[in-house]
C-alpha positions in Angstrom: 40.2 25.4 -47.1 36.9 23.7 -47.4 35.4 27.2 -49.1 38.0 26.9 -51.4 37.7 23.4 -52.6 33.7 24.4 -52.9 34.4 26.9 -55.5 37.1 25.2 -57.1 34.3 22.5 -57.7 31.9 24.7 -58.9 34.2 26.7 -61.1 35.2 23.4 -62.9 31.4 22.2 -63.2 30.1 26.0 -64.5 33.1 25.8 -67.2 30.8 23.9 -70.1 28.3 26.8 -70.1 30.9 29.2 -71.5 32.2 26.9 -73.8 29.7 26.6 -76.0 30.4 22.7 -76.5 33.4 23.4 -78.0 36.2 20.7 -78.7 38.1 21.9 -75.3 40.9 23.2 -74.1 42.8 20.8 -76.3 43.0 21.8 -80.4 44.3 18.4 -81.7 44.5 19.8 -85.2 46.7 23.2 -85.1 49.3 24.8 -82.0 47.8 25.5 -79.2 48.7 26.8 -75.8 46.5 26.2 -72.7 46.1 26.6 -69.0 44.2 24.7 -66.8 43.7 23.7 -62.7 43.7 20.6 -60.9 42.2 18.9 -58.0 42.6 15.8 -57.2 43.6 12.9 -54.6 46.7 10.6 -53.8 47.0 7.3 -52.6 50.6 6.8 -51.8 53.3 4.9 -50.1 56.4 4.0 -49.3 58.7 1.0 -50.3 62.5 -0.1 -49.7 64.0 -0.5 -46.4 62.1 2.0 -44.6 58.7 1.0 -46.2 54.9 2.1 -45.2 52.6 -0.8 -44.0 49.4 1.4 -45.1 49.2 4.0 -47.4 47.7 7.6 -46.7 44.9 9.4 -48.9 46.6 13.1 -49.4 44.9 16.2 -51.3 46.0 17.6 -54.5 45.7 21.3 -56.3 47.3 23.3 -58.9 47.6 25.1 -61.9 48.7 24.1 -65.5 50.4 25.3 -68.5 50.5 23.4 -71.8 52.1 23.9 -75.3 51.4 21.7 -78.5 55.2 21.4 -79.4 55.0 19.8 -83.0 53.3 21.2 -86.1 52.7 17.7 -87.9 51.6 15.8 -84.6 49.8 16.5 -82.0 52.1 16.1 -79.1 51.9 18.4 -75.9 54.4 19.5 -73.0 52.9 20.5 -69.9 54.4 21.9 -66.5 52.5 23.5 -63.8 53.0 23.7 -59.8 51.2 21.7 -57.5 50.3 21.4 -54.0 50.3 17.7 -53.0 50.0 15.4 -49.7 52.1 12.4 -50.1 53.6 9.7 -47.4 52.5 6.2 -46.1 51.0 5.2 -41.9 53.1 2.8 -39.9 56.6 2.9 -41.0 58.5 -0.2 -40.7 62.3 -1.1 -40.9 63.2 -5.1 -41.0 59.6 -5.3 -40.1 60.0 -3.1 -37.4 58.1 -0.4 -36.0 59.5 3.0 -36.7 56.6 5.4 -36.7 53.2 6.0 -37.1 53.2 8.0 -40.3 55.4 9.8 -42.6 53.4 12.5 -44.1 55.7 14.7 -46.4 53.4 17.8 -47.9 55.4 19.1 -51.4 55.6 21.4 -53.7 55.8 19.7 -57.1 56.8 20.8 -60.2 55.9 18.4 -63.5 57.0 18.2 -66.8 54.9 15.8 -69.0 54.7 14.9 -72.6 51.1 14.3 -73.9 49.9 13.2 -77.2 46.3 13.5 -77.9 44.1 11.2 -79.6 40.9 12.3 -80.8 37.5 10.2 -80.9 33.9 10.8 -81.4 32.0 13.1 -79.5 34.7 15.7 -78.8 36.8 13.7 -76.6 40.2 13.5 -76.6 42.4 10.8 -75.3 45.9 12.1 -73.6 48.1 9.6 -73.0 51.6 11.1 -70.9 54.8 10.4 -69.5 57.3 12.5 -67.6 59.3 12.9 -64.6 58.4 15.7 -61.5 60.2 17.4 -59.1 59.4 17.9 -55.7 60.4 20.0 -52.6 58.8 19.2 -49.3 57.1 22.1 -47.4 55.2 20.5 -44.2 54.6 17.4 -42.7 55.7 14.4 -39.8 58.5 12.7 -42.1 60.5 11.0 -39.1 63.3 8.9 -41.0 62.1 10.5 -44.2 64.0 13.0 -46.4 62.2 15.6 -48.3 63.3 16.2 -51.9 61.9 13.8 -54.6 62.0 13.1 -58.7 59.8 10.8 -59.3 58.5 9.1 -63.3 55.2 10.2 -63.6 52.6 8.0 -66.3 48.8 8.0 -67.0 46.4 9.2 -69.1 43.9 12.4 -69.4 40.5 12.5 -70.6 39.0 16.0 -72.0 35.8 17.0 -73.0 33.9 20.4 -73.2 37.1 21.9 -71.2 36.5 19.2 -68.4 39.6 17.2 -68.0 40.0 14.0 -65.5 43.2 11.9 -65.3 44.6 8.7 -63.6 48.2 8.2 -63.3 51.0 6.3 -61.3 53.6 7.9 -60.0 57.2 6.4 -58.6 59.7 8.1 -56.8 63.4 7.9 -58.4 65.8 9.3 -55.5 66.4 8.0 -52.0 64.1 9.1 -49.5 65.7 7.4 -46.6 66.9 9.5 -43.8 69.6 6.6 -43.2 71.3 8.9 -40.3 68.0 8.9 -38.2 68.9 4.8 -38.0 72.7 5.1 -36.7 74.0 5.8 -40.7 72.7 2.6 -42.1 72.6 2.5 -45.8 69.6 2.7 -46.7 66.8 3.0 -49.6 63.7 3.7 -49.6 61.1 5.5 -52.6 57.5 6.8 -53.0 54.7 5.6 -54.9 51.4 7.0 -55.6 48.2 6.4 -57.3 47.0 9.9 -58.7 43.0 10.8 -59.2 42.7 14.1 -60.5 39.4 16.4 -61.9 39.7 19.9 -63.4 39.1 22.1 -66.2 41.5 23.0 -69.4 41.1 26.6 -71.0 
C-alpha cells in the first residue's frame, strides 16, 4: 500500500511537465470530457442516537470521470468510484458506552455538479454539489449499518492538471443498527470533512 501511495504521489507531482502549462484538465471555454485520480483524507463521524465521541482520520483513492454538460455555460458532471475509510472512535448511546470504534470502509460512487470559474493565472475555481452512494466493503461497524447516501459540497481548485479540493460531506440514510440495541428506534448519520489532492487529464 505504502508503494502505491509513493507513486500515486509522484505521478500527480510529474503531471505539470507534460502539460506544458497548459490551462488543465478543465476547458472552461468549449465541451470537454476529462479523467482524473484522487487521493485524499477523511475526517469523519458519527451523530444521532448512536453518535461517535471522536472522529477517525480514514484514507481516500480513486478515479474520475467528468463531462462539461452545457454548451453556453460551463457547468460539469462528474462520477468516479472511490475507495474511502469512514466511521467515528468511542461510540456512545444516551451517553453510553457502546464500542470503541465503528470503522465502516466503502465503496463510493459520486455524482457531482461542478461549475467552473476561471481567474488569472490559469486557475479555475470549481464550486460542486451532489449526493454519493456508498456500499460498505470492510471494517468493525458494531451497531452500525453499511449502506449510505450522503449530500456531498465543496469546492476544487485546478491548475496545470493539479487539482485539490475541500468538501463536507453528510450522510442522508439511517445508519443505526437499531436491532443490535433490543429493536430500539433509532437514527444515527455520518459526517465527514474531505481533503483531497490529485491530477485532472
Amino acid at each position: 500500500m505504502k508503494k502505491l501511495l509513493v507513486a500515486l504521489v509522484a505521478c500527480m507531482f510529474a503531471a505539470p511537465s507534460f502539460a506544458q502549462f497548459s490551462s488543465g484538465g478543465f476547458s472552461l471555454d468549449e465541451e470537454h470530457m476529462y479523467w482524473g485520480v484522487r487521493l485524499g483524507l477523511n475526517f469523519s463521524g458519527v451523530g444521532g442516537d448512536i453518535e461517535s465521541d471522536k472522529s477517525r482520520t480514514g484514507m481516500t483513492l480513486g478515479g474520475v470521470v467528468g463531462l462539461r454538460v452545457s454548451d453556453s455555460a460551463p457547468v460539469f458532471l462528474e462520477s468516479g468510484l472511490y475507495y474511502t475509510e469512514r466511521g467515528g472512535k468511542n461510540l456512545k448511546y444516551n451517553n453510553a458506552p457502546l464500542a470503541a470504534k465503528g470503522h465502516l470502509n466503502y465503496l463510493e460512487v459520486p455524482a457531482l455538479i461542478k461549475y467552473g470559474i476561471s481567474t488569472e493565472n490559469n486557475i479555475a475555481i470549481l464550486p460542486f454539489i451532489g449526493v454519493t452512494f456508498a456500499m460498505g466493503i470492510s471494517g468493525s461497524y458494531a451497531y452500525l449499518k453499511h449502506p449510505e447516501m450522503g449530500i456531498k459540497l465543496g469546492t476544487g481548485l485546478e491548475w496545470n492538471n493539479l487539482y485539490a479540493e475541500a468538501a463536507y460531506q453528510f450522510g442522508v440514510t439511517n445508519i443505526a443498527d437499531s436491532d443490535k440495541l433490543a429493536g430500539a428506534d433509532l437514527s444515527s448519520h455520518g459526517h465527514a470533512l474531505c481533503i483531497n489532492i490529485g491530477v485532472n487529464f
